[in-house]
N, C-alpha and C positions, 0 to 999 in steps of 0.2 A: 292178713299181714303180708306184705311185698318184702322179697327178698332183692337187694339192690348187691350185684357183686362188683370187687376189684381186682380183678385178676392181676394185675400188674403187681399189686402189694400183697394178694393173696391174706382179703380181707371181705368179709359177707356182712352188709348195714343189712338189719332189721326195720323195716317201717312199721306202720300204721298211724292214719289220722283218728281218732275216734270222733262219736257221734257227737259230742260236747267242740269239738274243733281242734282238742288237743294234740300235735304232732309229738309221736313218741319214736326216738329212735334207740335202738340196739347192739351193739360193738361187742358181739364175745369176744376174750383174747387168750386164746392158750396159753398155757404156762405160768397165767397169772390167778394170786391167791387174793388179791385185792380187787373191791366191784369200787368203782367211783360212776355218783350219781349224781345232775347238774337239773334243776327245774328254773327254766328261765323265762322270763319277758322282755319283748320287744319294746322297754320302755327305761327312758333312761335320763340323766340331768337335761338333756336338751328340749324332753318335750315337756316344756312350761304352757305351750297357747293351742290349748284342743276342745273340742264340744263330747262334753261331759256323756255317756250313755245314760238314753232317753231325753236328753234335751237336742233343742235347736240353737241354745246360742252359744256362742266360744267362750271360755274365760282363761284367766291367764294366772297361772297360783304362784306364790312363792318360791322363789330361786332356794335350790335344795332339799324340795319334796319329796324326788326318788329315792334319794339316800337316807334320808329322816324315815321314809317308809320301811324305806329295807330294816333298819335298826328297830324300828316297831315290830316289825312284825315274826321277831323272835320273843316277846315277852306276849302269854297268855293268864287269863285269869284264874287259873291254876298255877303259875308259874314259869320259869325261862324253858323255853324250850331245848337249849343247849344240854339240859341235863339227861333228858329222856336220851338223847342221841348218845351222852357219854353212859347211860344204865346199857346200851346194849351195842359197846366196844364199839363204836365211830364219830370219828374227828368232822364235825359240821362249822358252814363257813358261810358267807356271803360277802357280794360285792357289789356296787351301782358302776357304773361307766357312763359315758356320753348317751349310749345309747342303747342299755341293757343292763338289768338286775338279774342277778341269778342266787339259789340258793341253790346250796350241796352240802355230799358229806362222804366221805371214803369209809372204809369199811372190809375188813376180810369173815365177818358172822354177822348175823341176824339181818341179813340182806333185807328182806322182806319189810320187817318189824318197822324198820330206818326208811327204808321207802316210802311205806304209811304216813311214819311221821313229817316226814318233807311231803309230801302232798298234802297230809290234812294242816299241818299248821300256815301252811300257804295258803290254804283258802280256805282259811277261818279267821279272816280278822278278826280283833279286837282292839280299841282306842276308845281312852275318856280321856278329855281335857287335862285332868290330876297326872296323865301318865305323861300324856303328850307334852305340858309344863314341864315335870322331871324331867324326859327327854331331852329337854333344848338346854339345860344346865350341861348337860354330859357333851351331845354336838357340839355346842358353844368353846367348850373346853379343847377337843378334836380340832373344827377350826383356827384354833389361836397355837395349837402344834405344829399344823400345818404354817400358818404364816411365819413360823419363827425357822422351818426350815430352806435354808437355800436354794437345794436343790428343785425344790416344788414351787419356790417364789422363782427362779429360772423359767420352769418351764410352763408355769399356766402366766406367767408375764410377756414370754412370747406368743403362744396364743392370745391375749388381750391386743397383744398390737396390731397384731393380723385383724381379725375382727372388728366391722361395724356394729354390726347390730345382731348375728348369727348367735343364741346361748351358749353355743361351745367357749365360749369366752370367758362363760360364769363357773365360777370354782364348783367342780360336781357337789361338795357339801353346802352350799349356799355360802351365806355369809352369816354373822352372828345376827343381825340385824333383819335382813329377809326369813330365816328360822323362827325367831320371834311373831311372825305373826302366822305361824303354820296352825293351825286346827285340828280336831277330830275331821272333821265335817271334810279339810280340804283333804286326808287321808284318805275319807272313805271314798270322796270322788274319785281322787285320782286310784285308788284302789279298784274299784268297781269297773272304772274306762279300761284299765291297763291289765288288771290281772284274769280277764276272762280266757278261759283255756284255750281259743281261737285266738289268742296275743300270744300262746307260750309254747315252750317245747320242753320237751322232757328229754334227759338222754343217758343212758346206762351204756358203761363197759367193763370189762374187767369180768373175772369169771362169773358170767352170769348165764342162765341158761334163757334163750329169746324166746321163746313157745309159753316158758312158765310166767317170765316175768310181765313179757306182754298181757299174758291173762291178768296176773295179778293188779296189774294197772287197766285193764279193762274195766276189773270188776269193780275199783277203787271208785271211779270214776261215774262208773257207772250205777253207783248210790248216791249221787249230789244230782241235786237241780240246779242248774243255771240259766241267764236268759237267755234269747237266740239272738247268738253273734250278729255283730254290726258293723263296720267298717269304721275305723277310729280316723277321725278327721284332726291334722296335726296341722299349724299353721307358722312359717316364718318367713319375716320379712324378707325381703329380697335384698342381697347379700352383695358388694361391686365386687369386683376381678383385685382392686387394688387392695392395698394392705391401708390399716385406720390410722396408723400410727410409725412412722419409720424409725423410730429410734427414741430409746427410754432406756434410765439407769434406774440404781435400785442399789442404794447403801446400805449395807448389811452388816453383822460384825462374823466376817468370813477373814481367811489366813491368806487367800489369791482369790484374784478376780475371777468372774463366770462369765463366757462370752456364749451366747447361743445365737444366729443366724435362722431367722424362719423364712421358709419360702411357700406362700400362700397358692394352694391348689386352684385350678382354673375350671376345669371338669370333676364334676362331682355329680351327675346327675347318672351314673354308672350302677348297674347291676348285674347279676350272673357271671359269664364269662369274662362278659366282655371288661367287668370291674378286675375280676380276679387277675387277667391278662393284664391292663395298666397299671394295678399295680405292684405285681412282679415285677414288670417293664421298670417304671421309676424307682425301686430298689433295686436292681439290679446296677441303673445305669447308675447311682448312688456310691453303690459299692465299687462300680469302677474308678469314678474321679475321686472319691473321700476315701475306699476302703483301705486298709493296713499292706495293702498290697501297692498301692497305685504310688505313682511320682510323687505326687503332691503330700505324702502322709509322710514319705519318706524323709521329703526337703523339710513342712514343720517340724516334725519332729526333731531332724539335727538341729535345726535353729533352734531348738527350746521352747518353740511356739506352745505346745501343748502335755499334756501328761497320761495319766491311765485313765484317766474319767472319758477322753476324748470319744466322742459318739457320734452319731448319724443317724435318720429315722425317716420313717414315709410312716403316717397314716391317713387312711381314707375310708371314709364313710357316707351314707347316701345324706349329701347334701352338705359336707365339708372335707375340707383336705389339706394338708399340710406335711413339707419336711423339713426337720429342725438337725443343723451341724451347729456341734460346736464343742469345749470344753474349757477345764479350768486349766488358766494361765497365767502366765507374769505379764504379759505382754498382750492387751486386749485388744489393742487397736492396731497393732501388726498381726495378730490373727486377724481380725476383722477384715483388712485389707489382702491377705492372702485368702481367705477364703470367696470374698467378693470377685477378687482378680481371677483365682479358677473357676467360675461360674459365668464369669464374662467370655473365658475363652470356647464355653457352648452353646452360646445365647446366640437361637437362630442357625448355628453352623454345629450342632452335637454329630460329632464320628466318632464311634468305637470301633475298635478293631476286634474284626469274627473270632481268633482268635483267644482273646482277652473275656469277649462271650462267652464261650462255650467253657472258659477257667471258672469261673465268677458260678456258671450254671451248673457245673458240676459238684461246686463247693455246697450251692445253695442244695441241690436235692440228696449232696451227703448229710448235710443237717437234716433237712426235712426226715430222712429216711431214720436216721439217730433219735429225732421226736418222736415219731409215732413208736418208740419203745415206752415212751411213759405214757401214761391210761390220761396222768393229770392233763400233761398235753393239752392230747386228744379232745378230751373233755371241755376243755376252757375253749379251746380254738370254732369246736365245730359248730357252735349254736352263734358263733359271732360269724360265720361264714354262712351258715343256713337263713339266718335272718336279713341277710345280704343276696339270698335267693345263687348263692354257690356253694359249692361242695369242698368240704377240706383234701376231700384225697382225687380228684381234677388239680391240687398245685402240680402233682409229677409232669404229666403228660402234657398240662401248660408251659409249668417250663421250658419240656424239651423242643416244643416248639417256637420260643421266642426267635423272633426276628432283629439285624441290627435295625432297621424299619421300626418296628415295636417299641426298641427303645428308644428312637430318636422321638418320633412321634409324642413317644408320652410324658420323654421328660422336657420337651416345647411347652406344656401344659406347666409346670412348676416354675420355668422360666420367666422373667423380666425385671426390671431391675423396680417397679411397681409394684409388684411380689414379693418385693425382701423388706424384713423388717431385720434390725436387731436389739436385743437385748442382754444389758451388764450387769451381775450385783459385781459390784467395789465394796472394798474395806469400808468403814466407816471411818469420818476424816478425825483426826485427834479433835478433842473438842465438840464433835456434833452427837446429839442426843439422838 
């Protein structure tokens, strides 16, 4: 077991790969009575077109696989596994993303007991058709919640527009219609490719002791057979610079309209440092033209342009990117036009002042520093940075070194007017169904 320290944060990671390929990582935190524990894979709504383990040829499954799985794979033929977690005092949870499933569960007793159970009911599937049927009644249902909400038809409507042909485009639960034709059979596939302990990470914090727990997940581990890891061959199309779609409404029955602005990422082939450093750089330089601080927040704001919902975002990931402004307004198309009009004025000529940096960078690593007091945090953040081959507690010392360079640089890459998409919901017009 390697001990990885922090001296800056005055914090000691616990590693070990085990012989199965499984990376487990460690976080004791003094002072805390709560252990939170996250088992994840590197597999998420994006990877629909992969070659299967043990085969040669690719296939391409059903849009909302990942998440159909995750949802399976809490009910056993003995019964839901949520209940074992609630016999020994811990709240258990799961989630799919773009590009990662995780199961967890918090806990301040039977540490051990609960750990067991998140490892063994993760790899032990079980699916028959009879369940998998039931299943797509209940998603199907989830689906049509999600469409009926605004906020979520906002924002996976601007990602659609950005997007040619990239999955991120596809609502992480599928559709009700692609769901439909999911299987046992495409389960186990994609089960089998994606859930081998050489795809996942394990990661405990919170008062735990690393010497014991490490054993006990040694030895967990070390009673299962699995095959010998193989490299997961994941396949998508090639993706252009420009956006698929520049502009699309969306009539809903909302009280004011939804404007959101996406600017379609250019560089996305990013890992390690060198990902973590661009994108700090592009939220950073974010925060200075949109954030609650800057000129421009100030002017909409007095105008009435915008309200409390009003927002801003970078996300990036290996092989897509995007930042979305925007908020609910009276006024969609005078926001539209003042948020375009400040984007114009750093396309090609972005200057921030040093100044204004080092405000902006001292805010950001006061937050940071305020996160790492919660465990959940920690927990949720560090296996989406690990799998991204960076380290969550490198954001400090990245920070402090950003450059105005850095940030011109990287928000050049978010920039062009080729790169903007936007999308409205409006009221529904009197009369329209």
């Amino acid at each position: 077991m390697k001990t990885i320290e922090f001296k800056q944060l005055d914090e000691t990671l616990y590693y070990e790969k085990l012989e199965n390929g499984l990376d487990v990582y460690i976080l004791p935190k003094k002072g805390f009575s709560k252990t939170f524990v996250t088992f994840t894979t590197k597999y998420g709504s994006v990877d629909r077109t992969f070659v299967p383990i043990g085969e040669t040829e690719s296939v391409t499954v059903p849009d909302g696989i990942a998440h159909f799985l995750e949802h399976k794979m809490f009910e056993k033929e003995d019964g839901d596994v949520f209940q074992k977690f609630s016999e020994y005092g811990a709240s258990a949870n799961a989630f799919t993303s773009f590009t990662r499933t995780a199961y967890l569960f918090s806990s301040t007793d039977n540490i051990y007991k609960s750990t067991e159970t998140l490892l063994n009911f993760v790899q032990e599937p079980y699916f028959t058709e009879a369940t998998v049927n039931k299943e797509k009644g209940i998603i199907g249902q989830e689906i049509t919640m999600y469409d009926d909400q605004p906020d979520w038809r906002l924002y996976f409507g601007t990602i659609e527009n950005m997007y040619h042909s990239h999955p991120v485009k596809i609502d992480i639960a599928g559709t009700i219609g692609s769901i439909d034709g999911i299987t046992a059979d495409h389960l186990y596939t994609c089960y089998h490719t994606f859930y081998h302990p050489s795809n996942m990470l394990l990661f405990a914090i919170g008062a735990v002791d690393p010497e014991e727990m490490m054993a006990f997940i040694r030895e967990n581990q070390g009673k299962k057979e699995f095959p010998e890891p193989t490299p997961i061959q994941r396949f998508f199309d090639e993706e252009p610079t420009e956006v698929a779609v520049k502009e699309r409404t969306l009539h809903m029955d909302v009280q004011k309209p939804k404007l959101y602005i996406g600017l379609k990422a250019k560089q996305t082939g990013l890992s390690g440092r060198d990902m973590l450093k661009h994108e700090l750089s592009v939220q950073i330089a974010l925060e200075l033209i949109f954030g609650r601080t800057s000129n421009f927040y100030e002017r909409i704001y007095d105008e009435g342009l915008i309200d409390e919902s009003y927002a801003f975002d970078f996300t990036l990931e290996n092989g897509f990117g995007f930042a979305m402004i925007g908020s609910d307004t009276t006024e969609p198309v005078a926001l539209e036009q003042a948020i375009k009009a400040e984007l114009a004025k750093y396309e090609g000529n972005a200057q921030f002042a040093s100044n204004d940096l080092e405000r902006i960078k001292r805010k950001k690593i006061g937050f940071f520093l305020r996160a790492l007091n919660s465990i959940e945090f920690i927990a949720n953040q560090f296996t989406r940075y690990s799998f991204n081959d960076m380290n969550l507690f490198d954001v400090l010392p990245v920070l402090e070194e950003l450059t105005i360079e850095d940030l011109t640089t990287a928000f050049a890459t978010v920039q062009g007017e080729s790169q903007q998409t936007v999308f409205k919901v409006l009221p529904t017009e009197k009369g329209e169904q």
